[in-house]
C-alpha positions in Angstrom: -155.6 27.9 -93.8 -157.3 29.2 -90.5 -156.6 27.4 -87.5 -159.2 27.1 -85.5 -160.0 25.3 -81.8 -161.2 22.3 -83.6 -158.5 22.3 -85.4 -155.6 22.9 -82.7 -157.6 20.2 -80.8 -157.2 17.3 -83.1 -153.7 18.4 -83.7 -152.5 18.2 -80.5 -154.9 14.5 -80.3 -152.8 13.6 -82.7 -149.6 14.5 -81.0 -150.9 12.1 -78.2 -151.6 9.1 -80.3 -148.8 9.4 -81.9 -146.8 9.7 -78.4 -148.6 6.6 -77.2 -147.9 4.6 -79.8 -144.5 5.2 -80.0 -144.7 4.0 -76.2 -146.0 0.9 -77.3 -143.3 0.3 -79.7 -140.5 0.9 -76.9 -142.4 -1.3 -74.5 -142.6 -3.8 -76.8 -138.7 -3.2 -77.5 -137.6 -3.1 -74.1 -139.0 -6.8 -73.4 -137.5 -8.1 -76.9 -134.5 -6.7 -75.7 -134.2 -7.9 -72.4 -135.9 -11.3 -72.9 -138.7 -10.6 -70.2 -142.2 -11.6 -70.9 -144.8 -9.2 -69.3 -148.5 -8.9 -70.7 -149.0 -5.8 -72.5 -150.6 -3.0 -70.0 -152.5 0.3 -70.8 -150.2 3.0 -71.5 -151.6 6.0 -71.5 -150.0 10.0 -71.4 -151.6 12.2 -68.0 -151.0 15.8 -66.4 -149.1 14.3 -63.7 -147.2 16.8 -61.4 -145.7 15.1 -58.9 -144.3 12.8 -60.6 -142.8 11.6 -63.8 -144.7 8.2 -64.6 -146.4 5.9 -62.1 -147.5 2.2 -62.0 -150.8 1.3 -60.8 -151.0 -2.5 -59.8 -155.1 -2.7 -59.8 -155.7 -1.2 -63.6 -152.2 -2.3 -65.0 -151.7 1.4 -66.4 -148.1 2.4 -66.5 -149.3 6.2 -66.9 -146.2 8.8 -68.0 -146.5 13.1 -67.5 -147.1 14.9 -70.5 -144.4 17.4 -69.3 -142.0 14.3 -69.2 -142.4 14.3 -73.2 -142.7 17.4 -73.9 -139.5 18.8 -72.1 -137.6 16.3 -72.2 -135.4 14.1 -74.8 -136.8 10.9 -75.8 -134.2 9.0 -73.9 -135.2 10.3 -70.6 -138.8 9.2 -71.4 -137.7 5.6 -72.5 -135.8 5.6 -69.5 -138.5 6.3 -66.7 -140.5 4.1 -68.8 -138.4 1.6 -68.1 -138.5 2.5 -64.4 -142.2 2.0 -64.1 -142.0 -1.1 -66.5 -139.3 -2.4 -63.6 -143.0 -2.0 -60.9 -144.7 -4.1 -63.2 -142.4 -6.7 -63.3 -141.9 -7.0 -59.7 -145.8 -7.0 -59.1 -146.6 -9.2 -61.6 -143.8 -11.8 -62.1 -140.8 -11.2 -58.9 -143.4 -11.1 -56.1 -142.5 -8.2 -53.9 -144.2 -5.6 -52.5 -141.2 -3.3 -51.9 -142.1 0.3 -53.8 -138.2 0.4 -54.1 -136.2 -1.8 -52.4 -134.0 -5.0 -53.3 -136.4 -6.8 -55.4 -137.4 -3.5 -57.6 -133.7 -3.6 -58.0 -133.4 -6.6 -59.2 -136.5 -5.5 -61.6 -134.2 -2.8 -62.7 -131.0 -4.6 -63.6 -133.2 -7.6 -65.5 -134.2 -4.6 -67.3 -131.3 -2.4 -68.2 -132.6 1.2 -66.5 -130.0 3.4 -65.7 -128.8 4.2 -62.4 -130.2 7.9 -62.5 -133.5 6.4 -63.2 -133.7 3.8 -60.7 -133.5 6.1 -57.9 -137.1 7.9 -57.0 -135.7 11.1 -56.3 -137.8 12.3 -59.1 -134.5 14.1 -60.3 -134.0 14.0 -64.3 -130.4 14.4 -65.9 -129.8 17.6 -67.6 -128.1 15.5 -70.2 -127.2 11.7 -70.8 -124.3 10.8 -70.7 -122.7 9.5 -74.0 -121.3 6.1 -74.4 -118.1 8.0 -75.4 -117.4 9.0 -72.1 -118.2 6.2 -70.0 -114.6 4.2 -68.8 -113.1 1.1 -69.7 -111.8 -1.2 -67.6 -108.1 -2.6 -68.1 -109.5 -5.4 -69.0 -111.8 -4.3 -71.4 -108.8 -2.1 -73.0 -106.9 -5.3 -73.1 -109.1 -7.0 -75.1 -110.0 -3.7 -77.4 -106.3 -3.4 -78.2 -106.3 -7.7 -78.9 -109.4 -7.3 -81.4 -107.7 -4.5 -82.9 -105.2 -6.8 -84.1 -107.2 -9.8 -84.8 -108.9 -7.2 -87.1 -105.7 -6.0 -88.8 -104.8 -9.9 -89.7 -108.4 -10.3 -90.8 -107.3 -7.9 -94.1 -104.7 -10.0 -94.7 -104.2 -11.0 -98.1 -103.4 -14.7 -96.9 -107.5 -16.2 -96.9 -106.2 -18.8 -94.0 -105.1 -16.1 -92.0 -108.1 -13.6 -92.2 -110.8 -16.1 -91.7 -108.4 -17.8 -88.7 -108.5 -13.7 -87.6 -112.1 -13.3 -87.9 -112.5 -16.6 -86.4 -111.0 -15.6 -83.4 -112.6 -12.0 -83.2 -116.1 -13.7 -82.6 -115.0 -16.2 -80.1 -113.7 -13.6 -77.6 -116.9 -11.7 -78.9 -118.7 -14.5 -77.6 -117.1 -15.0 -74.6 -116.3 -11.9 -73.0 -119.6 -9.5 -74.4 -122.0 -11.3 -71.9 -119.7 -11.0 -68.7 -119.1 -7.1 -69.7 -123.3 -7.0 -70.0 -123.3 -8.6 -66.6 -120.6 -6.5 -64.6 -121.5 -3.3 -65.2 -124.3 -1.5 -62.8 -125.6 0.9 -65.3 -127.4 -0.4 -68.8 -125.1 -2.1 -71.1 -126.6 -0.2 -74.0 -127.2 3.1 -75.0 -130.3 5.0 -76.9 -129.3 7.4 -79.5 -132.5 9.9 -80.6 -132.4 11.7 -83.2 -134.7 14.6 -84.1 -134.9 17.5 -86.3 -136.9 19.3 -83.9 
């Protein structure tokens, strides 16, 4: 098979699509996620240079750079995606006008983005950092090392005692995941792509 310009053309159309669709999907994610209702804008993929994505308040276009995708891992792109999703909420549902001040802040907690990406310095990670590495608290060791042994009773041959165990487990599930969500700065969850390249 020849390739020709044609050819090479609706390949690399259907690249796009396939990009913005999968934008779609996220943004639709990230709102499921988070619990935040925002109306659907246009989403669309642009030779941007200066920048990494942008927000425009008057055509509701959260508008990403190609170069974003195409040298970067996915979770980058989610991540400034996130960033401009964080503009839309504070134009359209926070009322502020601050490009990045206390209210887009605000925007960015309600919406998980990471630290890195809240800032506009424009900078990109070389590399995310793992959920492996980030620190526990003393208090969230505590209570790894107290549902470590709830967990060991739960395989108790006794059924009383396991379901008691288990029982236990998702109460201090319960009670401590949201205040752990809520004290930490940076997103409370992590995106793991995979790709074969």
């Amino acid at each position: 098979m020849s390739f020709t310009h044609e050819n090479i053309h609706a390949t690399q159309q259907d690249i796009l699509r396939a990009w913005t669709d999968r934008l779609y999907t996220e943004y639709e994610n990230i709102l499921f996620h988070y619990r935040i209702r925002l109306n659907t804008p246009l989403i669309r993929i642009s030779e941007l240079t200066a920048t990494w994505g942008q927000w425009a308040q008057l055509t509701r276009t959260i508008t990403l750079s190609h170069r974003l995708i195409e040298r970067h891992s996915w979770d980058v792109v989610v991540e400034i995606l996130k960033h401009e999703m964080a503009h839309q909420l504070v134009d359209e549902r926070l009322g502020g006008d601050d490009l990045h001040g206390p209210v887009f802040r605000k925007a960015c907690n309600m919406l998980g983005v990471a630290d890195w990406a809240a800032k506009a310095s424009g900078e990109l990670p070389q590399e995310i950092p793992s959920w492996r590495n980030l620190a526990v608290t003393p208090e969230e060791e505590r209570l790894l090392k107290r549902v470590e042994k709830l967990l060991s009773l739960a395989a108790s041959t006794n059924e009383h005692e396991a379901t008691l165990a288990m029982q236990r487990v998702r109460e201090l599930y319960a009670r401590h995941n949201l205040a752990f969500a809520a004290g930490r700065d940076q997103a409370a969850h992590v995106y793991c792509t995979i790709t074969r390249k």
